[in-house]
C-alpha positions in Angstrom: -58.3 169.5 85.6 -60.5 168.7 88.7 -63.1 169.6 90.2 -64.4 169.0 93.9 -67.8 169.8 95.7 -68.2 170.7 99.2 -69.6 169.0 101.8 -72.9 171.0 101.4 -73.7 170.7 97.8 -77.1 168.5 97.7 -75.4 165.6 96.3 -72.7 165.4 99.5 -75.7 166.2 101.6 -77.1 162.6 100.6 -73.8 160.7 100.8 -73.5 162.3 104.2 -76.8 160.9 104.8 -75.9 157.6 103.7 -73.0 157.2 105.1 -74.8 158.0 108.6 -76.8 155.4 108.4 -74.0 152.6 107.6 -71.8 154.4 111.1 -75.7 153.3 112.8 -75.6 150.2 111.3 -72.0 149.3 112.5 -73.1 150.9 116.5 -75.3 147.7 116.1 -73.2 144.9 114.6 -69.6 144.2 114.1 -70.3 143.5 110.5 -73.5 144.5 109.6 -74.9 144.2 106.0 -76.1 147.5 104.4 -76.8 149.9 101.5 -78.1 153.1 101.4 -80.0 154.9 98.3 -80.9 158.3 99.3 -82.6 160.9 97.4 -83.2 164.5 98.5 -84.4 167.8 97.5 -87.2 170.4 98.0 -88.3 169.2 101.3 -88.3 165.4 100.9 -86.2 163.0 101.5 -86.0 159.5 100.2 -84.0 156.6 101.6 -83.8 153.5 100.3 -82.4 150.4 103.0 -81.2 147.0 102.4 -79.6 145.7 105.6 -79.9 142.7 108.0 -81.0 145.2 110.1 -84.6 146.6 110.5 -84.5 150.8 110.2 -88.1 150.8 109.6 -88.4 149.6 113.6 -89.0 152.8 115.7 -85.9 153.0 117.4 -83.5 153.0 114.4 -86.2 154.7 112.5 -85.8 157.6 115.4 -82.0 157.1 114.9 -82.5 157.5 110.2 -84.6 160.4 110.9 -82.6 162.6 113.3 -79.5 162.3 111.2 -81.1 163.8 108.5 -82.3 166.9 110.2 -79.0 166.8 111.6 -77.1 167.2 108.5 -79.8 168.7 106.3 -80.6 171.4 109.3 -84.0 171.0 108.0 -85.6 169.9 111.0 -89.1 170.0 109.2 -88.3 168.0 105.9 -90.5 164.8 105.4 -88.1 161.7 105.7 -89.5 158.2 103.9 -87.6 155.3 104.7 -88.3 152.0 103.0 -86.4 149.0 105.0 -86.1 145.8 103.0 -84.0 142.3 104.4 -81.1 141.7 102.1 -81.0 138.6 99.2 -81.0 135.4 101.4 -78.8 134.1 98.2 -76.4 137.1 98.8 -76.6 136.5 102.6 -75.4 133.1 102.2 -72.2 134.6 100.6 -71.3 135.8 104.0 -71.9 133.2 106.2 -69.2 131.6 107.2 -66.0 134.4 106.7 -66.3 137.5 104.7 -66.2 137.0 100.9 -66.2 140.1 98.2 -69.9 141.4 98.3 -70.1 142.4 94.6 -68.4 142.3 91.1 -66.5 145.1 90.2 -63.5 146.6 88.3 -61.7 149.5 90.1 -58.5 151.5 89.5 -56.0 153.7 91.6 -54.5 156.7 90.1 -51.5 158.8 92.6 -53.0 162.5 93.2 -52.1 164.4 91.1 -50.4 168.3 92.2 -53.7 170.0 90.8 -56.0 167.4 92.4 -54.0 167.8 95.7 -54.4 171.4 95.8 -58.3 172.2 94.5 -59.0 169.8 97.8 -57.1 172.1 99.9 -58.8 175.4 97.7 -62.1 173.3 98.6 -61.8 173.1 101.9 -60.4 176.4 102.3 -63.4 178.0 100.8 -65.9 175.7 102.2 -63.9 176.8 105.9 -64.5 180.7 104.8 -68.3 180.1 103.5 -69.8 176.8 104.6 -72.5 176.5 102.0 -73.4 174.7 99.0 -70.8 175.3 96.3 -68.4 173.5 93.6 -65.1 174.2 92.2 -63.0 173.2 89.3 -59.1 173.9 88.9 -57.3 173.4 86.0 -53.1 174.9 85.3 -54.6 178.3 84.7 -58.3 178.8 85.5 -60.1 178.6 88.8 -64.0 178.5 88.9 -65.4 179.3 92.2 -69.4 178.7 92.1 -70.6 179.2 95.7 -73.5 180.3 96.9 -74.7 182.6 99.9 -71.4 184.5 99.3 -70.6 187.8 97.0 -68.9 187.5 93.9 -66.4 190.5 94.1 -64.6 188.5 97.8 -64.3 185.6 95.9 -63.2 186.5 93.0 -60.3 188.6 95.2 -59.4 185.4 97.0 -59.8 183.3 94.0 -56.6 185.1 92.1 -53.4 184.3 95.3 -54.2 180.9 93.7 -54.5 181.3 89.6 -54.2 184.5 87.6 -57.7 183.4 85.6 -60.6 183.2 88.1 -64.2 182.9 87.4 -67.1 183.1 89.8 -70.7 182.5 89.9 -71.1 183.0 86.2 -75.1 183.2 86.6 -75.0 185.5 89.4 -74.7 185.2 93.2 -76.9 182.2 94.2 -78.6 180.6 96.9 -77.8 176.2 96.9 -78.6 173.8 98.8 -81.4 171.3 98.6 -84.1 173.7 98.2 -82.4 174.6 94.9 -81.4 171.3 93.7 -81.6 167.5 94.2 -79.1 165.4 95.3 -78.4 161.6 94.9 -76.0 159.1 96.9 -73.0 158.5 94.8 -73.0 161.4 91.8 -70.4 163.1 92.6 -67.3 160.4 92.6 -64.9 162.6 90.3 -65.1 165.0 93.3 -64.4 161.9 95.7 -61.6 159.8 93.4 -60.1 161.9 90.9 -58.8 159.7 88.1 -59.5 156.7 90.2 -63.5 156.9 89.2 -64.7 153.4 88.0 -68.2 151.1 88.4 -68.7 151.2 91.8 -69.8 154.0 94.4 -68.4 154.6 97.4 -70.6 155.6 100.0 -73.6 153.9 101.3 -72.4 150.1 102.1 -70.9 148.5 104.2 -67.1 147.0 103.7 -67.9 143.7 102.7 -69.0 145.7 99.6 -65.8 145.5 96.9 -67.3 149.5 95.9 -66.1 150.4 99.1 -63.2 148.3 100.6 -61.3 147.4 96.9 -61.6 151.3 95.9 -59.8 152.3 99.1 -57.1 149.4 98.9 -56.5 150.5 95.2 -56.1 154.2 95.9 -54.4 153.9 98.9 -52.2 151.5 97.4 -51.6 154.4 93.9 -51.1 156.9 96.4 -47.9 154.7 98.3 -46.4 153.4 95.0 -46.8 156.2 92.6 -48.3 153.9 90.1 -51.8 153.1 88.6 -53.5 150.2 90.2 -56.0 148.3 88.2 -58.1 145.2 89.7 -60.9 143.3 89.4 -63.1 141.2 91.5 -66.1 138.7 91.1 -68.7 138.0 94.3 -67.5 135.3 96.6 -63.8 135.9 96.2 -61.9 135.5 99.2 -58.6 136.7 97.4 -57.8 140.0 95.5 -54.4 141.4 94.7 -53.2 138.5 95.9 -54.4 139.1 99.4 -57.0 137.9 101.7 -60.4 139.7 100.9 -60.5 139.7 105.2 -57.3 142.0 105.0 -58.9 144.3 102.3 -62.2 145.3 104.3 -59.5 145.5 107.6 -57.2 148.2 105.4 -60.5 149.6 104.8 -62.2 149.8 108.0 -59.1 151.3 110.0 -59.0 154.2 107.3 -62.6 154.8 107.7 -62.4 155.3 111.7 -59.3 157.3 110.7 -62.0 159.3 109.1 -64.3 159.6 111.7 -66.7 157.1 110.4 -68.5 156.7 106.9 -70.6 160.0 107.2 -67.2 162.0 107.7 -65.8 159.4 104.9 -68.3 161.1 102.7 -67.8 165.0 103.2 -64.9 165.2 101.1 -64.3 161.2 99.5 -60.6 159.8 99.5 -59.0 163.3 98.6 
């Protein structure tokens, strides 16, 4: 049983946000140090920063504010950005070579064939209708809640895939962030399957362990068929018995394979 969200449901919207602001941050520095909050819904949106670089300065505060009317498409929504200098403590970690940014335990788990295809349904429905909406798959049953789109077509193409099919149980809706709020990092079973543990994805840069460990332990189920379980404590320069260094490398040549950490965030590792 899964269930994925699309890369318009208000909660994506923000990791999309956040993850914009980390791609600006690295078009500044090679290694910058970031993390992103957002919060957004009913014409505001919130953003919390705590970088080594300043997003409150006009330039980069320009930069913050057009990529939210960019994704949002809200080019009149109220944007609040509070800009705070990281921990010197934490800082210090980092000075010298790049050390695991956090604590963390995190696990891999190989896709399984249900998991593989409700991201292909997702996508293919997002493709068809690209608005808000969420879908869960399980052997038999396939809910399809999307909004701006009528029941009766989706419920036709719901059944080539499963012979039970549910959609919009309340009714044909309208979504999005003038429905509902969204919050960086709430929707990780949609973005790691079984792999979900303490740490979110999106949002930091990949000295962060939530980012770079996650995507070395799924990657890493995903090749050997087998669950990967690790931990980590801030300041370690070794996990799983490799260099932290090669870790946040694995990890920054899949994101650009991505197309950056806001395009990292539309879907999440599957």
């Amino acid at each position: 049983m899964i269930e994925k969200v699309n890369p318009s449901h208000p909660d994506k919207v923000a990791d999309r946000i956040a993850g914009a602001i980390v791609d600006l941050a690295y078009a500044k520095e090679e290694n910058p140090k970031v993390a992103v909050e957002v919060l957004i819904g009913h014409g505001l949106c919130t953003i919390m920063i705590e970088s080594d670089i300043d997003f409150e300065e006009e330039k980069n505060l320009d930069d913050v504010c057009a990529a939210v009317f960019r994704i949002t498409g809200h080019p009149g929504i109220t944007v609040h950005v509070i800009s705070v200098k990281q921990d010197e403590n934490l800082a210090k970690n980092q000075e010298n070579e790049i050390h695991c940014g956090d604590n963390g335990i995190f696990k891999g788990v190989p896709l399984t064939e249900n998991e593989k295809q409700m991201s292909e349904i997702a996508r293919e429905i997002y493709a068809k209708y690209p608005y808000d909406g969420k879908y869960i798959l399980t052997d038999q049953n396939l809910i399809i809640c999307q909004s701006n789109a009528k029941g009766e077509e989706l419920k036709e193409y719901g059944l080539k895939y499963r012979p039970y099919v549910t959609v919009n149980p309340l009714g044909d809706w309208t979504g999005g962030t003038d429905v509902d709020t969204g919050a960086t990092n709430r929707k990780l079973g949609s973005d790691m399957a079984q792999s979900v543990t303490g740490g979110g994805l999106h949002g930091k840069d990949l000295s962060k362990a939530d980012v770079s460990v996650n995507i070395h332990a799924f990657l890493k189920a995903q090749r050997t068929g087998e669950v990967v379980e690790l931990f980590c404590a801030i300041g370690d320069g070794t996990i799983d018995g490799q260099p932290y260094s090669e870790i946040v490398e694995e990890a920054r040549k899949y994101i650009k394979s991505m197309g950056g950490f806001e395009k990292f965030a539309e879907w999440g590792l599957f």
